[in-house]
Structures are given as structure tokens and as C-alpha cells.
C-alpha positions as CSV (number, residue, x, y, z in Angstrom):
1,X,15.5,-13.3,44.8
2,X,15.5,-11.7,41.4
3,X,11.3,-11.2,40.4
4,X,8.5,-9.8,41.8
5,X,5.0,-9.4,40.9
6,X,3.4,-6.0,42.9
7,X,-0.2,-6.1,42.9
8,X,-2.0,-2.3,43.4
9,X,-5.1,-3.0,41.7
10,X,-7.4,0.2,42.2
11,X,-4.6,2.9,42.0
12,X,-1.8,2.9,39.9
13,X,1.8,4.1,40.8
14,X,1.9,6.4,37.5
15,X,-1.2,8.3,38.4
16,X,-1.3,11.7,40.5
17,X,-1.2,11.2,44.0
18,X,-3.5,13.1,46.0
19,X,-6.3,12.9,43.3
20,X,-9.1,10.1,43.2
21,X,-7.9,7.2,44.9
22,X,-4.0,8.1,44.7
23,X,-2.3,9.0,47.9
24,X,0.3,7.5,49.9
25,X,0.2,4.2,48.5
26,X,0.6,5.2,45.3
27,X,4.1,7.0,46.6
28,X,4.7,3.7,48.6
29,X,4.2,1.2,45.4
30,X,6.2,3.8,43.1
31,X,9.5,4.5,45.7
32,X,9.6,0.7,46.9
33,X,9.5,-0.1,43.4
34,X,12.4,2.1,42.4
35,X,14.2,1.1,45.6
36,X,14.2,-2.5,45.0
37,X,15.2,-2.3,41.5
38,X,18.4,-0.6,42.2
39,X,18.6,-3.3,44.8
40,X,18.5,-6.0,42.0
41,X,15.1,-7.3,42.5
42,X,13.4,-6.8,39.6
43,X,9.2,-5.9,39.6
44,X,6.6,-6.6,37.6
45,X,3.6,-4.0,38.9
46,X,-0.4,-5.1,38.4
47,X,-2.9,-2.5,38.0
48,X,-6.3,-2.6,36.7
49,X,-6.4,-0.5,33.6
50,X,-8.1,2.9,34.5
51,X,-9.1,4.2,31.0
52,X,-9.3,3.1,27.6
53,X,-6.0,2.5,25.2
54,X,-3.4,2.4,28.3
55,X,-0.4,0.1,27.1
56,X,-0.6,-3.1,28.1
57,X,2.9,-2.7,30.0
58,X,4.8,0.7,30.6
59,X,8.4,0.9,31.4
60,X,9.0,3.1,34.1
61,X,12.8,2.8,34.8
62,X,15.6,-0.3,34.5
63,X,13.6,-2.6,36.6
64,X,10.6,-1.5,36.7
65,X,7.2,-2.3,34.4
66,X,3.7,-1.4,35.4
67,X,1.0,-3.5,33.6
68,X,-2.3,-2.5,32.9
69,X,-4.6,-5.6,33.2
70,X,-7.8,-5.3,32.1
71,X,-10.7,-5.9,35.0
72,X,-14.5,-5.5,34.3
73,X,-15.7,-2.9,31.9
74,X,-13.1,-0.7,30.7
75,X,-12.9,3.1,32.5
76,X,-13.1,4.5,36.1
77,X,-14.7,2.7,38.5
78,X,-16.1,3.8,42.2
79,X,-14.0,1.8,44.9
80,X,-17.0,0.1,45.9
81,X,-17.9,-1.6,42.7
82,X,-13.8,-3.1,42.7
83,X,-14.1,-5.9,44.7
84,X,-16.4,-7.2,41.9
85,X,-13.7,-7.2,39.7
86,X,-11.1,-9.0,41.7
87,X,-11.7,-12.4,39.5
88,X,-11.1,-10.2,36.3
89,X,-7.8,-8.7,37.5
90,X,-6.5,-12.3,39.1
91,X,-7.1,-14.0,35.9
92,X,-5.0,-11.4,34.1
93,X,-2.3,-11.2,36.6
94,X,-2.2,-14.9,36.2
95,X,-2.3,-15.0,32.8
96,X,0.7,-12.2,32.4
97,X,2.9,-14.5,34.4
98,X,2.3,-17.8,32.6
99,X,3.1,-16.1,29.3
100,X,6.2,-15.3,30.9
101,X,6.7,-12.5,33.3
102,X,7.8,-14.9,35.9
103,X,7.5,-14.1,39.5
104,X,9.0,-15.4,42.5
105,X,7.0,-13.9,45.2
106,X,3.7,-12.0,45.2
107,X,3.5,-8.6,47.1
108,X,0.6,-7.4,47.4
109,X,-1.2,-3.9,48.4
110,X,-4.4,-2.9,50.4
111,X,-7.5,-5.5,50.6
112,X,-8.4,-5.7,46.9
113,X,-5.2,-7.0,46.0
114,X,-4.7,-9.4,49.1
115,X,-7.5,-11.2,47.7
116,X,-6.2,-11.5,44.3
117,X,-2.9,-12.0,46.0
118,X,-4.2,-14.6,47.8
119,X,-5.4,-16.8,44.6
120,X,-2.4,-16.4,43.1
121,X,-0.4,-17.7,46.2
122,X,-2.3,-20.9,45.6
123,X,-2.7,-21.0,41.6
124,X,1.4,-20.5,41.4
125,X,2.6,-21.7,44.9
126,X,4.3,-18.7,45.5
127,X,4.7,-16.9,48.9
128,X,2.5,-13.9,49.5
129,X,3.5,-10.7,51.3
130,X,0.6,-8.3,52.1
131,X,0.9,-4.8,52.7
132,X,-2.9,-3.8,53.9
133,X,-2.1,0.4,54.3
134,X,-5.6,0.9,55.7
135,X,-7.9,-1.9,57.6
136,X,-11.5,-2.1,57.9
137,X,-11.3,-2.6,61.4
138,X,-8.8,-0.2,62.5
139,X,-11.0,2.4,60.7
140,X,-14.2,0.9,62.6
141,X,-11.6,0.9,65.7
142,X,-10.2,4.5,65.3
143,X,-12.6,7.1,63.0
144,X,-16.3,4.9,63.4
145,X,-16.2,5.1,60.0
146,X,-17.6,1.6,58.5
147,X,-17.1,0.0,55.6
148,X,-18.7,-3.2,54.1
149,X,-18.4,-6.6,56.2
150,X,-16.8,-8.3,53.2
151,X,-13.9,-6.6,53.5
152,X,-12.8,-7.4,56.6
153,X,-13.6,-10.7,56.1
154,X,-11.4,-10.5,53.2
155,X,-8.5,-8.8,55.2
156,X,-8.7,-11.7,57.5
157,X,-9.1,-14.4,55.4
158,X,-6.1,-12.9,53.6
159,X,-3.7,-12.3,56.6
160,X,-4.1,-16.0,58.0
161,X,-2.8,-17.4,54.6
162,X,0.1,-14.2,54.4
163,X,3.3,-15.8,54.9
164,X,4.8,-12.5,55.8
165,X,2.3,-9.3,56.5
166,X,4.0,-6.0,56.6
167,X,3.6,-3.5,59.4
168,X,4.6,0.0,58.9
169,X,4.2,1.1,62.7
170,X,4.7,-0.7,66.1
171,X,1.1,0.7,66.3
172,X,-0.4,-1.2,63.2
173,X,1.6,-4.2,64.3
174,X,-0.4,-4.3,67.5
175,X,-3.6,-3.5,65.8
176,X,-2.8,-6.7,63.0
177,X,-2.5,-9.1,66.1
178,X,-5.3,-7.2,68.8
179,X,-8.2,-6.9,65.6
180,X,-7.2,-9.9,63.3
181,X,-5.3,-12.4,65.4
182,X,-2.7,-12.0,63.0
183,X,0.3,-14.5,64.5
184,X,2.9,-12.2,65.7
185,X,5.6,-14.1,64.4
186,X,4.6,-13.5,60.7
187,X,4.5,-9.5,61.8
188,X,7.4,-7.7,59.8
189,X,7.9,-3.9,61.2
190,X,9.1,-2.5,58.1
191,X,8.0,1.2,57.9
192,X,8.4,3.2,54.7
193,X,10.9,5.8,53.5
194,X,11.1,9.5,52.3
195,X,13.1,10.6,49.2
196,X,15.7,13.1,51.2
197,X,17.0,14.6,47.4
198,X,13.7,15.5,46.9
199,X,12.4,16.4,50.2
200,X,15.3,18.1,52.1
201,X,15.1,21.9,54.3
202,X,15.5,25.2,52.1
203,X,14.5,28.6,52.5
204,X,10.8,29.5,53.2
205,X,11.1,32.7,51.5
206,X,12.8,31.2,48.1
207,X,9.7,28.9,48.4
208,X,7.0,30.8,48.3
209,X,8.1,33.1,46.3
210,X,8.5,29.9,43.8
211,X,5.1,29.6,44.4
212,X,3.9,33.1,43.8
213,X,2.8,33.2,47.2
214,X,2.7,36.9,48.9
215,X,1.7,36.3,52.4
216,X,3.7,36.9,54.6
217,X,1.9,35.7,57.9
218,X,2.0,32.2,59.4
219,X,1.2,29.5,56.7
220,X,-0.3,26.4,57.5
221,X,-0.9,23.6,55.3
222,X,-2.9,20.4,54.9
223,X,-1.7,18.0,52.3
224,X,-3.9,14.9,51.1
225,X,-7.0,13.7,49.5
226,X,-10.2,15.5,50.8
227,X,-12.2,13.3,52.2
228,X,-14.0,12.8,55.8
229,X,-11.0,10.7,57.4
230,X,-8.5,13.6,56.8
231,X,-10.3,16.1,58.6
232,X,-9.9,18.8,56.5
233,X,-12.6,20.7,58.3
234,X,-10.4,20.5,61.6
235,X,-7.7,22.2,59.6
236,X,-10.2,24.6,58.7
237,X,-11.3,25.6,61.9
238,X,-7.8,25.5,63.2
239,X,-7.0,28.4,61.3
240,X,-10.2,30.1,62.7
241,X,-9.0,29.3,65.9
242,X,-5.8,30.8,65.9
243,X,-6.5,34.2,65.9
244,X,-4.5,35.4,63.6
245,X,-6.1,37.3,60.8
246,X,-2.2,37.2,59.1
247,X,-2.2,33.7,58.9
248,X,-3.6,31.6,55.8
249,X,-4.1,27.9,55.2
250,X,-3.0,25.8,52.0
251,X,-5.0,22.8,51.0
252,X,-3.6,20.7,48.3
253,X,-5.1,17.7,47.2
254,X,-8.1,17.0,45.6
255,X,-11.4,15.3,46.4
256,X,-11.3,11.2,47.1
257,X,-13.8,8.4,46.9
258,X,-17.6,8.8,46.8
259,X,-17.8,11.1,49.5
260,X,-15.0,12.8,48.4
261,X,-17.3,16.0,46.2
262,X,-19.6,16.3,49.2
263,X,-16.7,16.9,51.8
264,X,-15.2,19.1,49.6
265,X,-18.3,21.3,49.1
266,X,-18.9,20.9,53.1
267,X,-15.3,22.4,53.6
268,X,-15.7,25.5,51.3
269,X,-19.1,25.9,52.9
270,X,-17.5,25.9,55.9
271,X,-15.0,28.2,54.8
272,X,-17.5,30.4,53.7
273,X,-19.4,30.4,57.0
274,X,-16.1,31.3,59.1
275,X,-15.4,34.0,56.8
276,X,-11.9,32.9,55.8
277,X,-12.5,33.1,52.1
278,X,-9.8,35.2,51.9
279,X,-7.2,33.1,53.7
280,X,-7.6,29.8,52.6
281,X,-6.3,28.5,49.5
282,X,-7.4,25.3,47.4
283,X,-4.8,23.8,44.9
284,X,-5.1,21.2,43.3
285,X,-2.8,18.0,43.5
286,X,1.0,18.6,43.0
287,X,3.6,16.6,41.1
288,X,5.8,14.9,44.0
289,X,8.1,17.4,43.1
290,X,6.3,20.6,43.5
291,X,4.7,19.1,46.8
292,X,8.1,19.2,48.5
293,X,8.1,23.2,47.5
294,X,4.7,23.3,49.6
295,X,6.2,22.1,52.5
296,X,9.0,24.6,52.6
297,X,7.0,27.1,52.2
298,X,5.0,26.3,55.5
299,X,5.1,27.4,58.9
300,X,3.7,24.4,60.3
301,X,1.6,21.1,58.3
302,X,-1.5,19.8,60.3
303,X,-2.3,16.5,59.6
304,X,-6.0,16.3,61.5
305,X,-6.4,12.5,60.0
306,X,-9.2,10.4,61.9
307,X,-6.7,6.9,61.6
308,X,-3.5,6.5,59.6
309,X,-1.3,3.3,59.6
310,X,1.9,5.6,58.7
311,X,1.7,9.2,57.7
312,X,3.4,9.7,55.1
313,X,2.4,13.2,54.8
314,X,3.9,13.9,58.2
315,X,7.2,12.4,56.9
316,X,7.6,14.3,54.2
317,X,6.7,17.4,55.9
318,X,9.6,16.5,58.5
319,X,12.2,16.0,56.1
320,X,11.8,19.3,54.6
321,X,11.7,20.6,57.9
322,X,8.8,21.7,58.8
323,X,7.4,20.7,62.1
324,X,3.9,18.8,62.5
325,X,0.2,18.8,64.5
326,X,-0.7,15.9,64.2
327,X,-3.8,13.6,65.3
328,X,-2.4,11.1,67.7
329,X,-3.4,8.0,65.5
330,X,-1.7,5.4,64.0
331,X,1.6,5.6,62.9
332,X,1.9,9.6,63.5
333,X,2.1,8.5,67.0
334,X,5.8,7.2,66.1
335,X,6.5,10.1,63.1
336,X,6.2,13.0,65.5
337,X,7.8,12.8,68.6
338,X,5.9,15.3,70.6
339,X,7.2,18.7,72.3
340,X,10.5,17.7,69.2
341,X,10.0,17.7,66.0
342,X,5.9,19.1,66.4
343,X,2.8,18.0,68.5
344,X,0.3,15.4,68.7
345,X,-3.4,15.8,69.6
346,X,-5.7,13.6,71.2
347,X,-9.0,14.7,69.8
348,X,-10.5,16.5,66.9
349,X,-10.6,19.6,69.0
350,X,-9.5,22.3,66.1
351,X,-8.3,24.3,68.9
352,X,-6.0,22.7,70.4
353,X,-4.4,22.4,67.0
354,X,-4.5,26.1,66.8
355,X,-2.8,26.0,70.6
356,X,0.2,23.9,69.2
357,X,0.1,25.8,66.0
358,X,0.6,29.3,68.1
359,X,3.3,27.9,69.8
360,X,5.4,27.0,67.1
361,X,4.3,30.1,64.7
362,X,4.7,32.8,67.9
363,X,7.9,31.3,69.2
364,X,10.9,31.6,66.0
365,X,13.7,29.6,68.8
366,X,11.3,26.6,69.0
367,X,10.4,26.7,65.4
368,X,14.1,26.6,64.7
369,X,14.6,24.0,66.6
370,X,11.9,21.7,65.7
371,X,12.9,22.2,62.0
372,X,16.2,21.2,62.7
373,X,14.7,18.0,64.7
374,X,12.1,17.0,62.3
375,X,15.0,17.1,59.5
376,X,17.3,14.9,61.7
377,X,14.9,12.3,62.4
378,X,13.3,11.5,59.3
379,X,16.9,10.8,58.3
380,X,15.7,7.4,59.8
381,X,13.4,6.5,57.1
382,X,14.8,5.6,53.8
383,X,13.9,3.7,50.8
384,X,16.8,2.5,50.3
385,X,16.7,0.9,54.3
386,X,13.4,-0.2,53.2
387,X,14.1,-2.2,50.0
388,X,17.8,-3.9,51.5
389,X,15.2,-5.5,54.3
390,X,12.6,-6.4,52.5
391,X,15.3,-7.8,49.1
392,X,16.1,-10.0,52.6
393,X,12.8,-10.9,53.3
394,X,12.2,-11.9,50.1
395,X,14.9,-14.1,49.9
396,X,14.3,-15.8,53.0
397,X,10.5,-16.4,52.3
398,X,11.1,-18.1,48.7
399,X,14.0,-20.5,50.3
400,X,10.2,-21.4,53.0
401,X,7.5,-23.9,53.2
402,X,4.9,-21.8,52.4
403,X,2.2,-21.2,55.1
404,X,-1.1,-23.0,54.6
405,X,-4.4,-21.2,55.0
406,X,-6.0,-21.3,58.7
């Protein structure tokens, strides 16, 4: 198993996570690409071309090439209007590969690109691995939040012709088979990794100071894309809740999908109406790099999320450890291993997030402790784990009969 064409069609892996539409799968397409290259599978990643004059094909790194294929009219598009653009993007995914960027396997990322995905498993016979990151049903299932019925009949129209779909939790797994009636068989548990030479434990004083920060109070911190399944306002009222006029609360990320401006005015309404102007800070989104700084410099990172198939926030925050609060969703259900390495919280009650925040922020000998936990256990996610099992997988799947569409 030598190629591989990556489909990510509505984010790319070069732009900024945390802003628009990038966040952890824009991380997970990026790393995994990395990781398998140095593993000796080379990959080809698809993206729909974002903005006028982008190459048609970028070199990242030995391995690695991210193409910009061109999908409906040219410039940013809301999510919603990108499954009308699906045929566009196939047809020049297709048409990359017959001119000669050969592909042995197709891996493709979230809905959008299951469905292209999924022509192209037929067009080139080629097996199909599908990666979903977030289901329509799960979200229905978990957060009540909705979206269009043509998605989930996508994501299961998609899954029954996958001949391998990837899980990244024992908790998504479940939800594939209970929501979908995924066949379990074809269920691979292969969760993501962290980057430990980028995020790795250092000194919270060296950090903030980095960061020209000159509190020195409890700091909590919320890291991702401000929208309404995040539950940034919980975050918010978290702080309010613990009491502490000393403490302060970083927000990095920026504002995400259509709803994205409106929470984000919501919050700093919010913010205003509690009267913690002072004491919460808004930054914008951080170069993967500078994010790792961030979580140093924290006492504790809440991640209030309404559903999350992994958490990769959470991760990252362990390995640099700092411990977590975490919603009791998803994947953070396996990430934090409560009363350890941080808490969990069933519920969007902010305060008991502030409870579990207290704790760890009023007690130095359990903070120690759980830093020195979360550090260790993320030690069990790594890229390069990730890539060797799935360079395997690969192998196998292009050596099968390929599964026919149910």
C-alpha cells in the first residue's frame, strides 16, 4: 500500500484551525497525513479550493500534496450550500487521478466527502475508508441540535457501502452500529494521536509570561470554534460561578459556521451581563504551535462541548499537562478518566464545572497530580500508533473483495 487519495472537501488541512470551519479535523487530516508519509504511504489530499488563485497542488512535506479542486463558484462558501457542490468536487477528484495521481484506496473525511468518496469507490473500484468526525444523528442523539435530513441519509447510505469505517471512541463505535446499523465487523477503533514534541508539560509561569499574560489567579481556558455545540457560554458562566474574582478565562478560537457571529455576540453579551469584562479574554485562533503555550499556561481547560466523537482539545490539553472538565459526551468520556487526570460532567450545569474547577485550582497536591496523570496517559495516543494501524489496514483492504452497497 503505497497511494492514497484523502478527501476533506469543506476545510483544508493548510488553513487555521479554530477559525471558520477548521478545527480538529483539520489537525486530524494534517498529522495523519504526515504520519503516514513517514510510514511510506504516500497521500494525495482533495480539497475544494476556498479562494481564488490557490495552486492547483501544494507540497506540504515528502509525501504529502494537498490539491485544490475546483467545486462550484470560486470563493467561500456557507457549509450548507456544500453539499450542492459534491458533483463538482467528485469530478475533479476523479479527474486528478486519471491524469495520473493514482490512488490505491480512498479515505475519506466527514459527510461531504463520504459521498464523493462513495462515487469514487464505484467510478475507480477502489476500497473506501470513511472517517465521519461528527454524525447527524449523534448530534440529533446528544446536543438536539438538527441538521438537514439529507445528511444523514447520506451518512448512511455512505457507511453501508464503507468497506472499513473508522471509529475514534468505543463510544462512537457504539453510536455507528445503535444509530446507523453500521455492521460491527467493518467498525475499526482507531482513535487519533497528539504531537508529544509539540504538546509536552513546561512551566506555567515561563508560559504566560510568553504570552504577556499578568494574572496571576486561577486561569481557565476554553479552546475551539465558537459556536452553540461548544458551550462557550457554560465556560462563561463557570467562571462566574466560581467565585473567585482572581480567576480569569481565555477563549481562543474564533467564530464557526452560520451561527457562529451570533453566538459569539451572545457570549460577549453574556459576558457583559455577568460583569466579567475584565476577566475574560478573547483571542483569536492560534498557530498549532502557540496553542500548546495556551495550554501551559492554564490552571485547568473546560471543554463544555454539547457531543464530541473524540476531543481532541481535551487531548492536547492532557499532554501538556493540564488537567480537564469536561462534558461527559462522546469520546471525552474515554480522554478523561474522571477523579485522574480531571473531571467529567453530566449536564450543562456551569456550576458544577466551577465545583470541579475549585477543586483542582484550590487544592496544588491534586493539581500536581492530575498534571502528572493527564501527561502519562495521553502518552497512549500517538500518530505515529495511528498511521502503523491504519498503513495495515490499508494493506489489508486493497488485497479485499470490495464491499457492495446494501
Amino acid at each position: 500500500m503505497r497511494s492514497l487519495a484523502i478527501l476533506s472537501l469543506h476545510t483544508s488541512p493548510l488553513a487555521q484551525p479554530g477559525a471558520g470551519d477548521g478545527g480538529g479535523m483539520n489537525v486530524y487530516v494534517r498529522e495523519l497525513s504526515s504520519a503516514l508519509a513517514g510510514a511510506g504511504v504516500a497521500c494525495d489530499v482533495y480539497t475544494r479550493a476556498w479562494h481564488p488563485g490557490l495552486p492547483d497542488v501544494v507540497d506540504v512535506e515528502p509525501g504529502v500534496r494537498v490539491h485544490h479542486v475546483a467545486a462550484g463558484p470560486p470563493g467561500p462558501l456557507d457549509k450548507h450550500d456544500l453539499p450542492d457542490v459534491v458533483g463538482d468536487f467528485t469530478k475533479g477528484v476523479l479527474t486528478r487521478i486519471l491524469d495520473g495521481y493514482d490512488a490505491e484506496l480512498i479515505h475519506a473525511n466527514y459527510w461531504l466527502s463520504g459521498a464523493a468518496g462513495h462515487s469514487l469507490k464505484h467510478e475507480l473500484e477502489l476500497p473506501l475508508v470513511s472517517t465521519f468526525h461528527t454524525l447527524a444523528r449523534v448530534k440529533a442523539d446528544e446536543a438536539a441540535e438538527h441538521e438537514p435530513d439529507r445528511r444523514a441519509r447520506t451518512e448512511a447510505e455512505v457507511i453501508g457501502c464503507s468497506d472499513v469505517i473508522l471509529a475514534s471512541s468505543a463510544e462512537e463505535q457504539a453510536q455507528l452500529v445503535r444509530l446507523y446499523g453500521a455492521a460491527p465487523e467493518r467498525i475499526e477503533l482507531v482513535p487519533p494521536g497528539v504531537d508529544h514534541d509539540l504538546f509536552a508539560p513546561g512551566g506555567r509561569g515561563a508560559a504566560r509570561a510568553v504570552l504577556g499574560l499578568d494574572t496571576h489567579g486561577p486561569l481557565l481556558l476554553f479552546v475551539g470554534r465558537i459556536q452553540p455545540l461548544k458551550g462557550l457560554d457554560v465556560a462563561v458562566r463557570a467562571l462566574h460561578a466560581l467565585g473567585r474574582p482572581d480567576a480569569r478565562l481565555a477563549v481562543v478560537g474564533g467564530p464557526s459556521g452560520p451561527d457562529g457571529a451570533t453566538e459569539l455576540a451572545r457570549v460577549r453579551g453574556l459576558v457583559d451581563e455577568l460583569g466579567l469584562a475584565d476577566r475574560v479574554r478573547f483571542v483569536a485562533p492560534q498557530p498549532h504551535g502557540r496553542l500548546a503555550v495556551w495550554y501551559r499556561a492554564a490552571d485547568v481547560c473546560l471543554v463544555p462541548s454539547r457531543s464530541e466523537s473524540f476531543g481532541l482539545v481535551a487531548l492536547e490539553a492532557a499532554a501538556c499537562g493540564t488537567p480537564v472538565v469536561a462534558a461527559a459526551v462522546g469520546g471525552l468520556r474515554t480522554l478523561v478518566d474522571h477523579g485522574h487526570t480531571g473531571f467529567l460532567v453530566d449536564g450543562r450545569d456551569p456550576s458544577a464545572y466551577a465545583a470541579y474547577a475549585g477543586e483542582i485550582v484550590g487544592n496544588p497536591v491534586l493539581a500536581a497530580e492530575m498534571s502528572i496523570s493527564a501527561a502519562a496517559r495521553s502518552g497512549r495516543y500517538r500518530w505515529s500508533i495511528t498511521a502503523a494501524r491504519l498503513r495495515r489496514l490499508y494493506a489489508d483492504l486493497a488485497a479485499r473483495s470490495l464491499v457492495e452497497c446494501r
